[in-house]
N, C-alpha and C positions, 0 to 999 in steps of 0.2 A: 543269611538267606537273601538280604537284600545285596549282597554284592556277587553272589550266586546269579541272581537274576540280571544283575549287571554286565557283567563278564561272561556270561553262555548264553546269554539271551540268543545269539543267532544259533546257536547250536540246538538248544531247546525247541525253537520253532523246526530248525532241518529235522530232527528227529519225529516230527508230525507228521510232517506233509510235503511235497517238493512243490506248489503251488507258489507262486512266487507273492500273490498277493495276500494269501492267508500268513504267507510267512510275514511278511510289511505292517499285516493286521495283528497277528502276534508279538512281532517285537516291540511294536508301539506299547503294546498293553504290557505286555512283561516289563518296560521300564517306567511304566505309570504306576504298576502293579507294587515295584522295587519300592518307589515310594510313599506305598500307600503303608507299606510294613513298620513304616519307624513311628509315624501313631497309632498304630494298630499293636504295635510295642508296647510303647508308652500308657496306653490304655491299659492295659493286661498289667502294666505294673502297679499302674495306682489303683486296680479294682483286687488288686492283690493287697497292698496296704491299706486299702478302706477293710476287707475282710477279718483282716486282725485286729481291727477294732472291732469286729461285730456287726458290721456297718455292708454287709452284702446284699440288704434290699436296697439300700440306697445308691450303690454302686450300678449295681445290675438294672434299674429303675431309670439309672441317667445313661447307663447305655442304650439301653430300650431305645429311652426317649430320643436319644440324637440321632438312633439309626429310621424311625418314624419321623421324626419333624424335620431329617435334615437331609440322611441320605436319600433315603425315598423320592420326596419331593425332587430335591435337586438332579436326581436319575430322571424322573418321570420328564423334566420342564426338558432339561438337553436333548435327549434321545429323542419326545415325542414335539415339544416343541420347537428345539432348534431344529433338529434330524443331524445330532450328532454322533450316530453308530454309536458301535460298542465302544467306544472310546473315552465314552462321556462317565464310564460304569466304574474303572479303578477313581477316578477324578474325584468321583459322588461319594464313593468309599472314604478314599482318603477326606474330604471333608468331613463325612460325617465322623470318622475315628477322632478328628482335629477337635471336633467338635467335645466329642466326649472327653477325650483326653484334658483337655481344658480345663473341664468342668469337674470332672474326678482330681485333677493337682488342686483346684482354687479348695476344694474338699481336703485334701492331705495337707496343703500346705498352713488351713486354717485350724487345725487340730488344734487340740491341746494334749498337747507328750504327757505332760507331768503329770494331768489328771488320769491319762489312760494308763499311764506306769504304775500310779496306785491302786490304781483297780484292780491290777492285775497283779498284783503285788499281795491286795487283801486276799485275793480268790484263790494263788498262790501258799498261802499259811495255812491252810487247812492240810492243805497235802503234807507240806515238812513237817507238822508235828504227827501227822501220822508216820510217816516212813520215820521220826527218829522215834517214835515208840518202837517201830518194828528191829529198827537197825540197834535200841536199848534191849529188845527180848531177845536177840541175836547174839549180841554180845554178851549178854547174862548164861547164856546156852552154853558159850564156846569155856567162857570163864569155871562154869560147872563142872564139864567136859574135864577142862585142863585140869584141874583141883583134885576129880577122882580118879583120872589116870595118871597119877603122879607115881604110883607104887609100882604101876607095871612097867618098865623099861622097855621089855620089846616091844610094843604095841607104837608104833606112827603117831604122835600126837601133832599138833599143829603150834 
């Protein structure tokens, strides 16, 4: 996506408008835009591995947060205090994504694997001893199966 908006940027704006300054006004932001997407990536992925641990309030929580404490603000102070147009809007984005993203890796990166493999590991055993009961009454079935059609020869056995 981000090399989409790199590479057609001037095409994406022609296909708008033929305005020369809205096109000027779009392409700027289409390639603020391009990279606002690679923390806005990055984000999406570490709120994707806080979730499998179970950990989707805290993820979602620090999204929130950086998009209230960081982007907000920093849109409000440019736009209204500098008089930076629309220009200032992918910039405040992209910061506040940076922002989160940050804060969701110093989260993955401080994990502990081992603990959460056993967890998952214990929660896991319930289920295989069930399916090998089932896949042991399955195979009791076919074993049966096999034993009393032994006599008939035309019949399909497996």
């Amino acid at each position: 996506l981000t090399s989409i908006f790199l590479l057609a940027g001037p095409n994406i704006s022609n296909a708008f408008t033929n305005d020369r300054t809205l096109e000027t006004m779009m392409n700027d932001l289409l390639t603020l835009t391009a990279l606002a997407i690679i923390p806005m990536t990055l984000t999406q992925v570490y709120w994707s591995l806080l979730g499998t641990q179970g950990n989707y309030a805290t993820a979602s929580a620090a999204i929130l947060a950086s998009r209230w404490l960081v982007t907000v603000p920093i849109a409000a102070i440019l736009v209204f205090g500098q008089n930076w147009e629309i220009d200032a809007l992918p910039g405040s984005v992209a910061a506040g994504y940076a922002t989160a993203a940050f804060v969701l890796s110093l989260l993955v990166f401080n994990t502990d694997w081992n603990v959460i493999s056993l967890m998952i590991q214990e929660e896991m055993m319930p289920m295989e001893d069930d399916e090998d009961d089932e896949d042991d009454e399955a195979d009791s079935e076919v074993d049966d199966l096999l034993e009393s059609d032994t006599s008939d020869s035309d019949d399909f056995v497996l």
